[in-house]
N, C-alpha and C positions, 0 to 999 in steps of 0.2 A: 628786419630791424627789431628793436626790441626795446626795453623799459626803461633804460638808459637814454634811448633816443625820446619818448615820452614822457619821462623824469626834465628834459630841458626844456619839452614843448612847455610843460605846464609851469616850470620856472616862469618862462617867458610869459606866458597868458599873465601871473601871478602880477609880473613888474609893470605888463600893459607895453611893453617892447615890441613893438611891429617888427623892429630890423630882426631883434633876435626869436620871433616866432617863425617869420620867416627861415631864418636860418634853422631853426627848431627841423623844420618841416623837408627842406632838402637835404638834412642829412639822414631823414627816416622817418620822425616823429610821426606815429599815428595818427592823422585827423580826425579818425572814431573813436580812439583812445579813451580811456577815462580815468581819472583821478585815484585817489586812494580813497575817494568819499562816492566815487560810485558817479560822480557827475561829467558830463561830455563836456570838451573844449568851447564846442557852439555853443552850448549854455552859456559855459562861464563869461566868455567873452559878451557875449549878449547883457549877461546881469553886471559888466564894467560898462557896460557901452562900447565897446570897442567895435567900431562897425564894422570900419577897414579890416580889422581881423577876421572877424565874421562872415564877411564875403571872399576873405582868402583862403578861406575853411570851405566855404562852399562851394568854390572854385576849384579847387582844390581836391570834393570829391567826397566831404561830409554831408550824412544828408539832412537834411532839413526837415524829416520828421524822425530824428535821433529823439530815444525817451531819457531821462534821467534818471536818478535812484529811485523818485515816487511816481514814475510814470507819466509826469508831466510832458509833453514835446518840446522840442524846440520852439516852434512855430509858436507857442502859448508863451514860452518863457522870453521869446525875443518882441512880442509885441510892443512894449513899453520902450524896449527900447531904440524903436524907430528904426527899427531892420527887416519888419515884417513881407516887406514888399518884396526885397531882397530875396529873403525864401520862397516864396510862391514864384519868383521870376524864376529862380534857380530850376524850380519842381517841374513848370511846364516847360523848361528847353532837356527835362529827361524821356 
């Protein structure tokens, strides 16, 4: 797949559309993918809140200590927003 298929993911993350992240995702969309700012899906979702996202990402197959443009992790950038637990659940069933 390719940038076209991650150009819709990040659409979707943008609008906070569940149906069409989902959709984003089974027609290819990267879930490590990143932005044109350098930032990962699980971030971004995280810094909307989208939790449901963010567990579909992680479910999905992203991982949970993805870094950002400043080297931030996931795991630091999702705390606040109450998904924290989510990742570490995610890390010890790898």
């Amino acid at each position: 797949m390719g940038a076209l298929e991650d150009e819709a993911l990040f659409a979707a993350i943008a609008e906070g559309n569940l149906f069409k992240i989902k959709e984003a995702i089974a027609g290819g969309g990267d879930v490590n993918a990143r932005n044109s700012c350098d930032k990962a899906a699980l971030i971004i979702v995280a810094r909307q809140r989208i939790t449901v996202a963010a567990r579909l990402l992680l479910g999905k197959g992203t991982g949970p200590m993805i870094e950002d443009a400043k080297g931030g992790i996931a795991s630091e950038r999702t705390y606040d927003a109450g998904i924290t637990g989510t990742l570490y659940e995610t890390e010890k069933k790898r």
